[in-house]
VMD Tcl script that builds the backbone (N, CA, C; Angstrom):
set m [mol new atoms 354]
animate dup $m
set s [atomselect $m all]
$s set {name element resname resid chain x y z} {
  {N N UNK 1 A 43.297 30.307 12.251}
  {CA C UNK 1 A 41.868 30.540 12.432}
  {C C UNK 1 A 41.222 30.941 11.109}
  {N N UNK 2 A 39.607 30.720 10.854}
  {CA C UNK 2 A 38.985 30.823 9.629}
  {C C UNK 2 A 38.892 32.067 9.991}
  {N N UNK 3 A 38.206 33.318 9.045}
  {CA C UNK 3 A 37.892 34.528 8.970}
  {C C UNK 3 A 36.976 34.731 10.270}
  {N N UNK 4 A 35.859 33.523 10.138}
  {CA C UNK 4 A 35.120 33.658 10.938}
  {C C UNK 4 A 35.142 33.653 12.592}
  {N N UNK 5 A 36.489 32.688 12.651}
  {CA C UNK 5 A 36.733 32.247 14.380}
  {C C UNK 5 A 37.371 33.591 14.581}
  {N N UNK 6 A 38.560 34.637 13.743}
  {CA C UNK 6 A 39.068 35.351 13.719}
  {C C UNK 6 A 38.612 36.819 14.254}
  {N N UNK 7 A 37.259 36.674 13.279}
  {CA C UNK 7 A 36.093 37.946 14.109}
  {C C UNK 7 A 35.316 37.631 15.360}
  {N N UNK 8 A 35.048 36.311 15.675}
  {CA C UNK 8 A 34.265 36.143 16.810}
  {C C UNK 8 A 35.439 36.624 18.085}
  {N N UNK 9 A 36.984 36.306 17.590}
  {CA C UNK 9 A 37.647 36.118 18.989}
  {C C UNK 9 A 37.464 37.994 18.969}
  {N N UNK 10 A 37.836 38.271 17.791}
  {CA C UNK 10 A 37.670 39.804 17.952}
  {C C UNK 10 A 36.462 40.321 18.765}
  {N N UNK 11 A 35.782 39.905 18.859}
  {CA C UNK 11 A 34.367 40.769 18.973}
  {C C UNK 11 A 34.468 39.942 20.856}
  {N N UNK 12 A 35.162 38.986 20.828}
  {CA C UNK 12 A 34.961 38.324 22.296}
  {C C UNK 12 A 36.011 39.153 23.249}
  {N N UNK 13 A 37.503 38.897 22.470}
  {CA C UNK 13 A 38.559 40.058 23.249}
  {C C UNK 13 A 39.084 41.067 23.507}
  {N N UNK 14 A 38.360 41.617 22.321}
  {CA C UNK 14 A 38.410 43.239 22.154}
  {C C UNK 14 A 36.988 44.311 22.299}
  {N N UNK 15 A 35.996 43.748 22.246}
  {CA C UNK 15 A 35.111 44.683 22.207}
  {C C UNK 15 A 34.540 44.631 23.519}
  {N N UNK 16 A 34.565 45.843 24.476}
  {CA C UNK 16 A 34.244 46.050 25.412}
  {C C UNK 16 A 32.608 46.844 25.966}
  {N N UNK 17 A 32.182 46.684 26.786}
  {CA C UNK 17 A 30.797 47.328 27.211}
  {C C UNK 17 A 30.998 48.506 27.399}
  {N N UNK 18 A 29.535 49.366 26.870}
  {CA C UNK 18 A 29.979 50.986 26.863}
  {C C UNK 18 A 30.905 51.443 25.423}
  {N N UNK 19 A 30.759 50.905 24.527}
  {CA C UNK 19 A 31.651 51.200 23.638}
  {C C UNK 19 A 30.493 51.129 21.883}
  {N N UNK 20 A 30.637 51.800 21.110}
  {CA C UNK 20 A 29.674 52.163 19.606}
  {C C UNK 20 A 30.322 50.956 19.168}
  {N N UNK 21 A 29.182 50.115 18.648}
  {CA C UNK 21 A 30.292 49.553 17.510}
  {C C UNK 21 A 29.240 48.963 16.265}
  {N N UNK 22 A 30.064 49.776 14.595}
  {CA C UNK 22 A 29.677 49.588 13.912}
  {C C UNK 22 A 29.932 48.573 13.076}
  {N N UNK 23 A 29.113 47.414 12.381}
  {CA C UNK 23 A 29.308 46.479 12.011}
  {C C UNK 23 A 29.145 46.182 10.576}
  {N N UNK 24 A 29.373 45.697 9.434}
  {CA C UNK 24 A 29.095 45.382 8.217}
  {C C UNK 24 A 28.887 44.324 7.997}
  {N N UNK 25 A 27.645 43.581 7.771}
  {CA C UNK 25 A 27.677 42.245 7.369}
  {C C UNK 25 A 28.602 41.097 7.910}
  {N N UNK 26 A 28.478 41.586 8.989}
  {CA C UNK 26 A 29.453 40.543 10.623}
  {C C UNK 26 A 28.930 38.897 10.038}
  {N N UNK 27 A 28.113 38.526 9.608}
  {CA C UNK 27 A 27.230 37.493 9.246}
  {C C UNK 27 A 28.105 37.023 8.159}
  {N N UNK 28 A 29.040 37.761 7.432}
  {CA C UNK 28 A 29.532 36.987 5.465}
  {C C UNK 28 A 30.612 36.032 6.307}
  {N N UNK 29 A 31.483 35.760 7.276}
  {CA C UNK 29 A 32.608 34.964 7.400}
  {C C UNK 29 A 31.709 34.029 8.655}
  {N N UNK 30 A 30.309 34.139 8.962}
  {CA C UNK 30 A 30.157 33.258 10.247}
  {C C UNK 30 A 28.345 31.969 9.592}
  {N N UNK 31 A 29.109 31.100 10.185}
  {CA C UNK 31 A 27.521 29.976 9.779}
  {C C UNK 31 A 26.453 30.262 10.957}
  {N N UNK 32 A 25.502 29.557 10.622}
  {CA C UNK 32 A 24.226 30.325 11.539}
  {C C UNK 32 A 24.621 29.902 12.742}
  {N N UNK 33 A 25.375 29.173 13.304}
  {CA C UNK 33 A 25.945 28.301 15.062}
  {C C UNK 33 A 26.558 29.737 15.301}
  {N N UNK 34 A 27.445 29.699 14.415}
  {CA C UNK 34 A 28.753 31.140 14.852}
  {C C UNK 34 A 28.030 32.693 15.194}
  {N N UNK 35 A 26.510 32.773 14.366}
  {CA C UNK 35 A 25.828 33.797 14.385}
  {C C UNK 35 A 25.325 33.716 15.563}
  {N N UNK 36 A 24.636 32.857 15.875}
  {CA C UNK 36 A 24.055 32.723 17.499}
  {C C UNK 36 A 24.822 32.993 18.584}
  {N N UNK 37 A 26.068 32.269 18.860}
  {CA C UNK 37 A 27.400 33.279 19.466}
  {C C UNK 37 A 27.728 34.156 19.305}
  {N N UNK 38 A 27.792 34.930 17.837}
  {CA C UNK 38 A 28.040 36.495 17.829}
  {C C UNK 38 A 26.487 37.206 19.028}
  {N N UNK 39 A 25.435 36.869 18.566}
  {CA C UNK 39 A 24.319 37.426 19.325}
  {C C UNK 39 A 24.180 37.071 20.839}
  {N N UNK 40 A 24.713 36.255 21.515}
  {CA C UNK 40 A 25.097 35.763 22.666}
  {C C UNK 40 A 25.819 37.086 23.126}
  {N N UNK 41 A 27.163 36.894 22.580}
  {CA C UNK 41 A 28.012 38.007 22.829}
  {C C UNK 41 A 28.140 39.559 22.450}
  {N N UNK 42 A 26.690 40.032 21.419}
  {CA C UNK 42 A 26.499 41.043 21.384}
  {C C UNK 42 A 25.253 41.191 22.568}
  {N N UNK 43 A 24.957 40.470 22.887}
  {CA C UNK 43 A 23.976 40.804 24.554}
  {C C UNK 43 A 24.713 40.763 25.828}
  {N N UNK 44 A 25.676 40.652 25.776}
  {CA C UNK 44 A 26.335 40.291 27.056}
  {C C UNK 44 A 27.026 41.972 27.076}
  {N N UNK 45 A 27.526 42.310 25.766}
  {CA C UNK 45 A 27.941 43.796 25.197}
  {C C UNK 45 A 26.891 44.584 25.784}
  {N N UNK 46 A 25.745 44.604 25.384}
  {CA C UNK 46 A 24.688 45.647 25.398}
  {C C UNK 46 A 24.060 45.552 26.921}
  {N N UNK 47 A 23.953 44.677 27.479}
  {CA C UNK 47 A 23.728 44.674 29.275}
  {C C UNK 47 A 24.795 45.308 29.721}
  {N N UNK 48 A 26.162 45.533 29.137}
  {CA C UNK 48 A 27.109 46.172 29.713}
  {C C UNK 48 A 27.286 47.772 28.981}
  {N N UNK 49 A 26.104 48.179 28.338}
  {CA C UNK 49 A 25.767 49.493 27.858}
  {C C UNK 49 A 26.622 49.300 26.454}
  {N N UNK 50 A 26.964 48.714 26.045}
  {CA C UNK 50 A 26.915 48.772 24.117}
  {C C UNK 50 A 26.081 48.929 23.481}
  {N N UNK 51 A 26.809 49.311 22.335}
  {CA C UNK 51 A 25.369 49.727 21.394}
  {C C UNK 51 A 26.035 49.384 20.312}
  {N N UNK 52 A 25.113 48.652 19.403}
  {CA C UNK 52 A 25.328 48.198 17.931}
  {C C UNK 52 A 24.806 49.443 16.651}
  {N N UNK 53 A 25.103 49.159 15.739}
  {CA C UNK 53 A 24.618 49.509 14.433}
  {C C UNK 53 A 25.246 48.429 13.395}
  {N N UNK 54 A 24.259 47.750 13.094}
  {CA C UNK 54 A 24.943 46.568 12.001}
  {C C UNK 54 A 23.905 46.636 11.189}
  {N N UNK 55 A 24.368 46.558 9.733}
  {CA C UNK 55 A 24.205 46.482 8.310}
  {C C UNK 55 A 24.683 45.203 8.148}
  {N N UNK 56 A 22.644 44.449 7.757}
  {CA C UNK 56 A 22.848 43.036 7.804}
  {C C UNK 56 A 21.450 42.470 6.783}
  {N N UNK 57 A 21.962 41.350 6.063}
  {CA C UNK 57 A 20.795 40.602 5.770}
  {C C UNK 57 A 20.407 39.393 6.384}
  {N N UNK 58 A 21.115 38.812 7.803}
  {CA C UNK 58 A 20.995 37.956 8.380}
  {C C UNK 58 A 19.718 37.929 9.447}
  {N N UNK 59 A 18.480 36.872 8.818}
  {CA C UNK 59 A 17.440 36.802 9.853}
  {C C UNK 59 A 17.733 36.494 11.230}
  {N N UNK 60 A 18.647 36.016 11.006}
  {CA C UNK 60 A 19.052 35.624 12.663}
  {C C UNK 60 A 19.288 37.012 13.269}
  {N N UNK 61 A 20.679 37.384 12.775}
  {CA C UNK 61 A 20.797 38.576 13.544}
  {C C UNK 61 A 19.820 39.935 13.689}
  {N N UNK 62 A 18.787 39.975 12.985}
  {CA C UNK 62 A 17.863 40.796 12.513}
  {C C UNK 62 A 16.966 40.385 14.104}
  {N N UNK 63 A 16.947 39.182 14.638}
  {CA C UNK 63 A 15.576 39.056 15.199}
  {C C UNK 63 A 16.348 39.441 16.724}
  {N N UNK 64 A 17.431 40.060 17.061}
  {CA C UNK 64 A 17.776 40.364 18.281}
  {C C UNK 64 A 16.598 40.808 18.755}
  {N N UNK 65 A 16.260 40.647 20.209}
  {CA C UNK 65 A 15.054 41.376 21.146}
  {C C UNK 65 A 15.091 42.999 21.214}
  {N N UNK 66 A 14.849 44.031 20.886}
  {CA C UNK 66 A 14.600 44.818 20.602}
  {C C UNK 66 A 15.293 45.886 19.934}
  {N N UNK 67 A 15.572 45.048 18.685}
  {CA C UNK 67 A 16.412 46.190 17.706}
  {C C UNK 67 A 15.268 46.739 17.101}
  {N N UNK 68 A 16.032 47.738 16.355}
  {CA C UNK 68 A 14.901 48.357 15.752}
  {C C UNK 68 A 15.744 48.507 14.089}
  {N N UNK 69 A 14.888 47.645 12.943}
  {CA C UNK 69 A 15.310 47.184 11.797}
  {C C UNK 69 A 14.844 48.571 11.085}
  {N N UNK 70 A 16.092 49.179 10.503}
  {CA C UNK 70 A 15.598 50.553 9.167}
  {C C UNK 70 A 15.647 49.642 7.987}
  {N N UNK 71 A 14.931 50.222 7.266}
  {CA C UNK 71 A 15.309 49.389 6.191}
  {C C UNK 71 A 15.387 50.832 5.295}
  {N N UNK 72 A 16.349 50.414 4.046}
  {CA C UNK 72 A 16.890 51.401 2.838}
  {C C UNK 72 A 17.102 51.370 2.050}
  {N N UNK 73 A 15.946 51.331 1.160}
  {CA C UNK 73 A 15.639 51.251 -0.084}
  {C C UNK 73 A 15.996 52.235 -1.007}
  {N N UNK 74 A 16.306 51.829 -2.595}
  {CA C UNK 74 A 16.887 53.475 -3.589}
  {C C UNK 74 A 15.538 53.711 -4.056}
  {N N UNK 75 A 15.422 55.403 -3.802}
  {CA C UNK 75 A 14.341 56.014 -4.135}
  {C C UNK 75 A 13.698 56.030 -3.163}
  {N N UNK 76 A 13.895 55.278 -1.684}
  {CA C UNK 76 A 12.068 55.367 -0.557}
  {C C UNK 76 A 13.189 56.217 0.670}
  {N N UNK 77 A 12.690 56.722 1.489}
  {CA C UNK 77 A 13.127 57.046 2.791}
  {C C UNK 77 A 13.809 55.808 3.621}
  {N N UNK 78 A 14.176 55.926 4.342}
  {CA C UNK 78 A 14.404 55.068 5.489}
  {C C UNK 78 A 13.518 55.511 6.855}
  {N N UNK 79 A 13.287 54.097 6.665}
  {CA C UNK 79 A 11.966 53.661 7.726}
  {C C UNK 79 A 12.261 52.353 8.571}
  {N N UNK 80 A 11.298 52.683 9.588}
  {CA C UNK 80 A 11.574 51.422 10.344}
  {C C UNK 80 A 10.164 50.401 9.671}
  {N N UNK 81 A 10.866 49.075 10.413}
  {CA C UNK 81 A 10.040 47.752 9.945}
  {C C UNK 81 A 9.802 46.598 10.757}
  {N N UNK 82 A 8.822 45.807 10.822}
  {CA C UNK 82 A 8.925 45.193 11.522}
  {C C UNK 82 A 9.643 43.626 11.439}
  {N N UNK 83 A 10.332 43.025 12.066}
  {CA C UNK 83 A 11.348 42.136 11.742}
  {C C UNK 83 A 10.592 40.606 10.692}
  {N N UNK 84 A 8.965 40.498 11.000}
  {CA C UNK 84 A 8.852 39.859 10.081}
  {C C UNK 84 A 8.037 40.349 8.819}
  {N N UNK 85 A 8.076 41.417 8.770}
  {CA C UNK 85 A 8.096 42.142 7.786}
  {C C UNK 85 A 9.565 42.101 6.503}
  {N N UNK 86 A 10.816 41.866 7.006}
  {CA C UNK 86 A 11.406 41.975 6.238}
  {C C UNK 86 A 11.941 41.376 4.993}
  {N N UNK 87 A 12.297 41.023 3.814}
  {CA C UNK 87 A 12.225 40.037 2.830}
  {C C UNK 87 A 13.202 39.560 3.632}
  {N N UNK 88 A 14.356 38.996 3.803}
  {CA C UNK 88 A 15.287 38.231 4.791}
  {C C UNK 88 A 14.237 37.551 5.481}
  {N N UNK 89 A 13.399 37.877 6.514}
  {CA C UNK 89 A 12.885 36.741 7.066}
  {C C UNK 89 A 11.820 35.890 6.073}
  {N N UNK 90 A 11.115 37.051 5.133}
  {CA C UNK 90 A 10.186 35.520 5.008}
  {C C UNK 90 A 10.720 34.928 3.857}
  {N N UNK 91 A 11.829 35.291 2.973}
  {CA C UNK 91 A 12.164 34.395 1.984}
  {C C UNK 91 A 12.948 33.137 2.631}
  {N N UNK 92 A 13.704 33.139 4.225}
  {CA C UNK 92 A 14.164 32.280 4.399}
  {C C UNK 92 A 13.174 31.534 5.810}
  {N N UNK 93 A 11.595 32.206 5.802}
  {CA C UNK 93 A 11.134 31.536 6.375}
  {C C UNK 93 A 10.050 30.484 5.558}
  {N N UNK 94 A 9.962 31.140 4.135}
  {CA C UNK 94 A 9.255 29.792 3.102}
  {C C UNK 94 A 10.419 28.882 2.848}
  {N N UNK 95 A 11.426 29.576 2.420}
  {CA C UNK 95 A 12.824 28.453 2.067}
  {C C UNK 95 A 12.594 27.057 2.906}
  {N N UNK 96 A 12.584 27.404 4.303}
  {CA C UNK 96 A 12.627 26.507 5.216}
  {C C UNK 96 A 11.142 25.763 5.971}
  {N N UNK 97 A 9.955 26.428 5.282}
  {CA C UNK 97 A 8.979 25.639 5.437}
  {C C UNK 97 A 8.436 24.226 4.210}
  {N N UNK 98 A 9.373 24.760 3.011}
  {CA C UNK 98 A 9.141 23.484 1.969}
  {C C UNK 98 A 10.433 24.234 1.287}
  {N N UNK 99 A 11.571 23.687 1.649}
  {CA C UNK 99 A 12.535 23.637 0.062}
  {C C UNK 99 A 12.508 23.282 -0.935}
  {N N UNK 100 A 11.881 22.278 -1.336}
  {CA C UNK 100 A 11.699 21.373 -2.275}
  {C C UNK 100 A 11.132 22.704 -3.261}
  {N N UNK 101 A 10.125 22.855 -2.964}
  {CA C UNK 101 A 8.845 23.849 -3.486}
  {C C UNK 101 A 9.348 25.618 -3.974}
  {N N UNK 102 A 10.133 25.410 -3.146}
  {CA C UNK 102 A 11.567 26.929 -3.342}
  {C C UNK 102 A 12.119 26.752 -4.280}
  {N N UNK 103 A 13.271 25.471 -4.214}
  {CA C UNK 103 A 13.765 25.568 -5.362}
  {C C UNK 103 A 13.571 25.393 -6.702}
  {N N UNK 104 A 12.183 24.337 -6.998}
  {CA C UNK 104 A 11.832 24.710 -8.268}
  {C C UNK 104 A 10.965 25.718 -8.638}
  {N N UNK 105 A 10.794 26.598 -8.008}
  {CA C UNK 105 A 10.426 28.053 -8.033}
  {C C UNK 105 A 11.688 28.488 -8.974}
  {N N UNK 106 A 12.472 28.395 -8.010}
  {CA C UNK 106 A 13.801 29.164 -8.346}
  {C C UNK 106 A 14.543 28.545 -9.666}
  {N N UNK 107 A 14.838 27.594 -9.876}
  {CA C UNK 107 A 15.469 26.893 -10.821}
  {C C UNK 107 A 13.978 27.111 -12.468}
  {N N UNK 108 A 12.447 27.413 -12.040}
  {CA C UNK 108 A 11.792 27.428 -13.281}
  {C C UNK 108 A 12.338 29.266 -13.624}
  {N N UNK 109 A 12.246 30.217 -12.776}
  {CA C UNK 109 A 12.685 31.367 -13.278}
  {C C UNK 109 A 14.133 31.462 -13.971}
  {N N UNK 110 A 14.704 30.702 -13.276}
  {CA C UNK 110 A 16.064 30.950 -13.954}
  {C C UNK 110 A 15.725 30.083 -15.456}
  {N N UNK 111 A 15.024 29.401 -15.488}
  {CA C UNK 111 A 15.188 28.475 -16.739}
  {C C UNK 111 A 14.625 29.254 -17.675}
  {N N UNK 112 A 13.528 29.883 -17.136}
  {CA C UNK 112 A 12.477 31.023 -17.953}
  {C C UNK 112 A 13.385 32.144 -18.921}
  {N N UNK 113 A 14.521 32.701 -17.416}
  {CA C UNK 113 A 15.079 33.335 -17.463}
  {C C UNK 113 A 16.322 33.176 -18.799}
  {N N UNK 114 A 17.074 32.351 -18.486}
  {CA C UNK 114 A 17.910 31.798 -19.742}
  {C C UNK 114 A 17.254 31.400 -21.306}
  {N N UNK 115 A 15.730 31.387 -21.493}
  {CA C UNK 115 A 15.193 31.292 -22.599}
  {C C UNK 115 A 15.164 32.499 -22.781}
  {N N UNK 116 A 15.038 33.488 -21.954}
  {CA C UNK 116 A 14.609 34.926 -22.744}
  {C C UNK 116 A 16.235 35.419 -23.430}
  {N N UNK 117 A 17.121 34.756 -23.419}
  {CA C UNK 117 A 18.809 34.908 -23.757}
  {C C UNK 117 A 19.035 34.163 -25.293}
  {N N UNK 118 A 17.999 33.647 -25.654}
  {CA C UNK 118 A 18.742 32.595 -27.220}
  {C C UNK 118 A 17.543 33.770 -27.663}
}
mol reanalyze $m
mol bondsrecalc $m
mol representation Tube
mol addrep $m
């Protein structure tokens, strides 16, 4: 099994309802299909009284129905936010309204960027 099938079976055969469970970036070993099944199966958890805490930059997993997103910044408090409020969603909600237009965004800073180096 990939890392990723490895944690889903985890999270499918071992994690039970009524039970804390803290997560780290559950999102780095899974593609956005595998993420939608993790969130499938973290609702099926939480109707059975689970409770999450996951540390995530994944918009997907961010937009569960009523989490409540802290965000924690160095130097600001931790505060809550609203989910399209967060840079995660809208950098990958322009990404995906014109890529084209993203990436030479991205590719002129970096180019900018590498002139300020000679």
């Amino acid at each position: 099994m990939s890392h990723g099938e490895s944690f889903l079976a985890l999270v499918t055969h071992r994690f039970r309802g009524g039970g804390l469970y803290i997560l780290d970036e559950p999102e780095a070993a899974l593609s956005p299909i595998r993420q939608m099944a993790l969130l499938v199966r973290i609702h099926q958890l939480a109707s059975e009284g689970a409770q999450f805490i996951i540390a995530t930059h994944s918009p997907l997993l961010m937009a569960y129905p009523g989490a409540i997103i802290l965000l924690l910044e160095e130097k600001a408090d931790i505060r809550s936010i609203a989910y399209e409020e967060t840079a995660h969603f809208r950098v990958t909600r322009d990404f995906l309204r014109d890529p084209a237009k993203s990436l030479a965004i991205l590719f002129e800073a970096h180019a900018e960027e590498e002139g300020d180096n000679y």
